[in-house]
N, C-alpha and C positions, 0 to 999 in steps of 0.2 A: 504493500500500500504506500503510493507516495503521502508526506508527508508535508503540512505547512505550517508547522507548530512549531520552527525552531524561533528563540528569542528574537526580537526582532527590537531595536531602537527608532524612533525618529524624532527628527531633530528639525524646530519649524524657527524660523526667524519673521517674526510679524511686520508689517506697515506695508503690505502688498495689496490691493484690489484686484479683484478675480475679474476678468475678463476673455471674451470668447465664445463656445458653444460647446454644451456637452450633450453629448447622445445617451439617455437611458440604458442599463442593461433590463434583463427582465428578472422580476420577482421573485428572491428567493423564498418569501412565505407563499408563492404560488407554485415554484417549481418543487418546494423537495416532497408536500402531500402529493403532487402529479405523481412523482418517483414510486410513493409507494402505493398508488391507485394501479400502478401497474402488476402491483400481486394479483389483484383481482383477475386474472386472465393468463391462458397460455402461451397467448399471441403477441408478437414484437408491439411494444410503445414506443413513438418517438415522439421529443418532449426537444421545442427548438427553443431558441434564444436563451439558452441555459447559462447564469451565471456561473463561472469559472470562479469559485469561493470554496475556502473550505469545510461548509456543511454541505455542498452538495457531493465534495468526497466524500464526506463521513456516512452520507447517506447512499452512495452508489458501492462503499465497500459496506457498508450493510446489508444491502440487497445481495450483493455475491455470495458473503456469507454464509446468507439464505438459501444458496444455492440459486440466484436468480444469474442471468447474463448480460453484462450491464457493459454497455461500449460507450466512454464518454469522447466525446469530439471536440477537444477543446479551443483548436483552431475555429473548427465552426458552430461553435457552441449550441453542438444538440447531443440528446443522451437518447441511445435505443437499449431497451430491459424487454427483455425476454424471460417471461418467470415460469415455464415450461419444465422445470428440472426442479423448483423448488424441493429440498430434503430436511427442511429443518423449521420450526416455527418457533424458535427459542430464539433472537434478535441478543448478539453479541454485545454483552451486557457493560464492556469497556466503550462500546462506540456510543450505546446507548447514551451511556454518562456523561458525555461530552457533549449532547443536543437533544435539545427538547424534544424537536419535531420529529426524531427517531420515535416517540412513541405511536406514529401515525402508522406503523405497519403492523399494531396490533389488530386496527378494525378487518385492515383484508383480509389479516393470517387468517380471524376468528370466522370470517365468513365465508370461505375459501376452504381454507382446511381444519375449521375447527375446534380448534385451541390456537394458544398461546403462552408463554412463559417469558414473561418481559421485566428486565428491572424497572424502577422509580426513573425515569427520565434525569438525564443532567441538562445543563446548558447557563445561559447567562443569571447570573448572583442577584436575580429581582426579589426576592420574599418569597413570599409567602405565591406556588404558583401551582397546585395541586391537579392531578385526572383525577378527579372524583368524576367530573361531570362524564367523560368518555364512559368510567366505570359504570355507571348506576344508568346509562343508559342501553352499555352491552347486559348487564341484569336484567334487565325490564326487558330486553329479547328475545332473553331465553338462557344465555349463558350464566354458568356459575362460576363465581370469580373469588377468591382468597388469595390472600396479601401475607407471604410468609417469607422472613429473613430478607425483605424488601425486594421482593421477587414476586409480580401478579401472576397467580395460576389460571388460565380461564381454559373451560371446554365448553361447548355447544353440541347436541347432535345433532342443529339447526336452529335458526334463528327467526325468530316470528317477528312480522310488521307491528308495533305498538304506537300511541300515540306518548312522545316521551317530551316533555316539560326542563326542558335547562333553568339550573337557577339564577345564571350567569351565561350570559352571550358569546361562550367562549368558543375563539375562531378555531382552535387546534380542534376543541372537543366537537366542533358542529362536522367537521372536517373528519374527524373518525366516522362517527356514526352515518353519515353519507356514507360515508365508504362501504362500514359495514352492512347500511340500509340495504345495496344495488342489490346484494346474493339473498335476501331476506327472503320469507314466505308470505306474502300478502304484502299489505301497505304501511309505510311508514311516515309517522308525522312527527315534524321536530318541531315546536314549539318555544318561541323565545332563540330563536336561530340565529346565530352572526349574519352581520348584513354586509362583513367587509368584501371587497372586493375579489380579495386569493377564496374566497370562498363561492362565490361567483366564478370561478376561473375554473375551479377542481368540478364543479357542477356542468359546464360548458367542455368538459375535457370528458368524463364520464359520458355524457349524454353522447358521445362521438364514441365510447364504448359499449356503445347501445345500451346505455342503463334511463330509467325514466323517472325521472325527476322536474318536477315543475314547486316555485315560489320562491326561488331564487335571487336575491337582493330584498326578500323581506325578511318576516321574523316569525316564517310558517313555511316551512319549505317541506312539499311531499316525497316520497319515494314509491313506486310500484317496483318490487323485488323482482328480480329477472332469474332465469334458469345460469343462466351464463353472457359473459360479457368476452368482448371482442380486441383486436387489437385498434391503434389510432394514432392518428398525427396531431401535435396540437402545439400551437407559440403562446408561450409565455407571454403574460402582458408585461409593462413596463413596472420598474420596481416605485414605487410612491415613495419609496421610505427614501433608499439612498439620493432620488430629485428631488424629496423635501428639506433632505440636508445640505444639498447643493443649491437651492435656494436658500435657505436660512445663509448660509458662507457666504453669499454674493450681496444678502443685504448687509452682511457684518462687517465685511467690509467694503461697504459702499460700491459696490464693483457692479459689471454690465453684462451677463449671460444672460442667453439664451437656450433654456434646458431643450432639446431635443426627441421625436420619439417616444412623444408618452402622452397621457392620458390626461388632461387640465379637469375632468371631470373626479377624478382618485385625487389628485391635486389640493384640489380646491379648498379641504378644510385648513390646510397648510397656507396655501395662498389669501387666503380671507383672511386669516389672521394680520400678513405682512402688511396688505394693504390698510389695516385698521395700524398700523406701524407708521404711514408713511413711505412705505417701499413700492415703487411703480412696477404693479404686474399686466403685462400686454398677453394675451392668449390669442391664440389659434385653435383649430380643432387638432393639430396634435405638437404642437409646443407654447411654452410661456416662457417671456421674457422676462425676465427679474431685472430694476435696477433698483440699486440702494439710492438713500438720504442720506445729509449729509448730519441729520438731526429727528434720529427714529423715537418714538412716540413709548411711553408704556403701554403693556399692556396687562389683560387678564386672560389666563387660559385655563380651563377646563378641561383636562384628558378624558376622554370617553370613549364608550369604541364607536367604530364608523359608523355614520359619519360624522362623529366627532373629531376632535382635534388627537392625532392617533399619538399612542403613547413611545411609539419609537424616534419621534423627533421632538417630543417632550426637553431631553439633554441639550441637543442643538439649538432651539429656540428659549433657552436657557440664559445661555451663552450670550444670546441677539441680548438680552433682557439688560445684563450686564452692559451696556451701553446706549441702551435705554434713557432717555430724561424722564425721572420718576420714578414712582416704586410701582414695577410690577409683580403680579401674582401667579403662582402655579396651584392647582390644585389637580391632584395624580389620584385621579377614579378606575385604575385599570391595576397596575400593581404595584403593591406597599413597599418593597424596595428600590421604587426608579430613581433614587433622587441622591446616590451616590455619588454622582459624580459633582455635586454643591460643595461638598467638602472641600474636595482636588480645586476649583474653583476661587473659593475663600481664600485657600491658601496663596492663589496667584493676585488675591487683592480684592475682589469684590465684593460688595456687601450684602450678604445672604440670613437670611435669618430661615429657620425650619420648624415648624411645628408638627409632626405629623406627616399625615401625607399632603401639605399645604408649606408652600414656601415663598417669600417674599424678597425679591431681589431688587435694590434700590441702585441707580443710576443716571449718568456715568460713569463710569471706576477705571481708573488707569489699570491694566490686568500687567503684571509684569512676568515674565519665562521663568518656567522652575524647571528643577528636573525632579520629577515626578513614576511613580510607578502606578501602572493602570491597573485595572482589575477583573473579573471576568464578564464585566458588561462589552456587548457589541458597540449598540448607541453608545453611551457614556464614553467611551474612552473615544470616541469618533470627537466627540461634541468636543475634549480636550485639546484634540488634533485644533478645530476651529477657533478655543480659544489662545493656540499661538499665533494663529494669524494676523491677532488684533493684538497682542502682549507686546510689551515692551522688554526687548532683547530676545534672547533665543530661549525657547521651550524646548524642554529633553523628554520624549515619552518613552520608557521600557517597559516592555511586555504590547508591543505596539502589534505583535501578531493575531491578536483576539481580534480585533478589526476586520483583518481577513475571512475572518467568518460570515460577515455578512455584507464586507463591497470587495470587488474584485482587486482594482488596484489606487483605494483612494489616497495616499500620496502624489501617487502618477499623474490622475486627474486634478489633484489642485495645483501641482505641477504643471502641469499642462496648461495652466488657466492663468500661471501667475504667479502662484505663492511658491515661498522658496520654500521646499519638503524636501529633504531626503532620509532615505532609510539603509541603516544596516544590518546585518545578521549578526548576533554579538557572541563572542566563541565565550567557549564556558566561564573563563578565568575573568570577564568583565559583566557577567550578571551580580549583581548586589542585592543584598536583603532588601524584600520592602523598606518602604519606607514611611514613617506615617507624617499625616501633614497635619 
């Protein structure tokens, strides 16, 4: 298995403005439940505009694992799995731990082959982020599921359509139970369903695997269980999350892109905000133009899920707040530990105050370069990358390689664009102990 987890430093020197045009890659909360939508069948998937990050390795050697046949094309970034050989419904319990979204190939195992044996998911250090809701709704299926030495046992001799109630809108968990609904017996109804968009995506990617599903971008989405599902081609739409952070940079620092390649409609709760900022957004039907002020506005934001203001640019529009005239406010309604990266923040200078899941960020604040040690958030240590852009002297990030998990090459791109990034590989003898700020 290659590997992209060696330590990684970078080193940002701020008073650059972004300028240019960047082209969207596609979705990795859309691409890697595709990946394992393809257990559900014997026949070749191919899945295009595949971001080249690494949770979609961590998700394509999980699938081999499985015994699935997974070709990734990372020049032309498409992935074809073939899960025709599957021998195993036990999901490699180290890869697991590494990313959430691995647990998304429990719904196919279970509906497919029947069981599963899956550890507790790992992935980015937010709180409190629990599968209850996948669990209690593969229960209410049919299947019986026990939680022993942190290892879920689930079988099924079949799974029945029910009509199943989420107590939370949660995108991973609405995203299983799809999956597992397509092989189901009769009809199923999800109730209180994520309305984000990658769910939307995995819906529109199934239904081209002949599975029947209609409600789709509401919050009652059917299923009619199928005998068997087929193979399909499907593209990726554009990723929201890494063009919402690439806008929030360009208004940070005042700078003049034009994002590329994507969707102003997935956008928008991001873009609405800015413009309540003072940041001038021009759209198209498939790009927006960002340019900053020279004197951005506070504001208030409310994390919710879609379409609400989504909680993976929560850190980035943090950042923007920090330079902000005024006290602006965050309030984080999605998970209890996104606010990690305020600390890292404070310590570069800003005036942060936390309560809770509610924080209060007052501005302008001269941000000055530390060298710093990141943590296992994706967002969060991304949003550090953008507050060297605007810091005074040079920023040092170590452990800069968690980033890579969920943008392909975002030094290169703010590179690209302007700002001075660069990155090293740091040999053993120059990692250092955390460091606390």
């Amino acid at each position: 298995m290659r590997t992209d987890f060696e330590r990684v430093r970078a080193t940002i020197v701020g008073g650059r403005s972004l300028r240019g045009t960047y082209g969207a890659p596609g979705a990795k909360n859309a691409v890697l439940p595709m990946m394992a939508a393809s257990l559900l069948t014997d026949e070749t998937c191919v899945i295009q505009n595949v971001p080249i990050i690494s949770d979609v390795l961590i998700m394509a050697e999980l699938l081999r694992r499985l015994g699935a046949n997974v070709e990734l094309d990372e020049q032309a970034h498409t992935v074809a799995i073939t899960a025709a050989n599957v021998d195993s419904t036990n999901p490699d319990p180290t890869l697991v731990g590494q990313m959430r979204a691995s647990f998304q190939v429990t719904g196919p195992l279970l509906a497919r082959f029947g069981r599963f044996d899956c550890a507790s998911p790992g992935g980015c250090q937010l709180g409190s982020r629990p599968v209850s809701v996948d669990i209690a709704g593969f229960t209410q299926m049919g299947a019986v599921v026990a939680l022993a030495d942190g290892v879920f046992h689930a079988e099924a001799d079949a799974l029945y359509g029910q009509r199943v109630y989420l107590d939370y809108p949660s995108h991973t968990g609405t995203q299983n139970l799809l999956m597992a609904a397509t092989l189901s017996n009769g009809f199923t109804t999800i109730v209180h369903a994520s309305r984000e968009p990658e769910v939307i995506a995995l819906v529109h990617f199934l239904r081209g695997m002949g599975a029947e599903i209609h409600g789709e971008g509401t919050s009652v989405i059917g299923v009619q269980g199928r005998d068997r599902l087929f193979g399909s081609t499907s593209r990726a739409i554009p990723d929201r999350i890494v063009t919402g952070t690439m806008a929030v940079a360009t208004a940070l620092t005042g700078g003049d892109v034009e994002l590329l390649n994507i969707r102003p409609d997935h956008l928008e709760p991001v873009t609405a905000q800015l413009r309540q900022m003072g940041v001038s957004i021009t759209e198209t039907n498939r790009s927006v133009r960002v340019v900053g002020t020279e004197r951005p506005s506070a504001t208030d934001v409310q994390v919710m899920p879609f379409p609400g203001f989504p909680t993976d640019v929560q850190a980035p529009i943090g950042v923007l707040m920090t330079q902000a005239h005024g006290a602006s406010t965050i309030v984080e309604r999605v998970y209890d530990g996104n606010m990690g990266y305020l600390e890292h923040l404070a310590a570069m200078g800003a005036n942060v105050k936390v309560d809770g899941s509610r924080a209060v960020i007052t501005g302008p604040r001269l941000l000055r370069g530390r060298h710093l040690d990141l943590w296992g958030d994706i967002r969060g240590s991304a949003a550090m990358a953008l507050a060297g852009l605007v810091a005074e002297g040079e920023t040092v990030l170590d452990g800069f390689e968690v980033v890579r998990r969920g943008y392909q090459d975002l030094a290169g791109d703010l590179q690209a664009l302007g700002a001075s990034v660069r990155t090293e590989v740091l040999a053993e003898a120059e990692i250092r102990p955390a460091a606390t700020v």
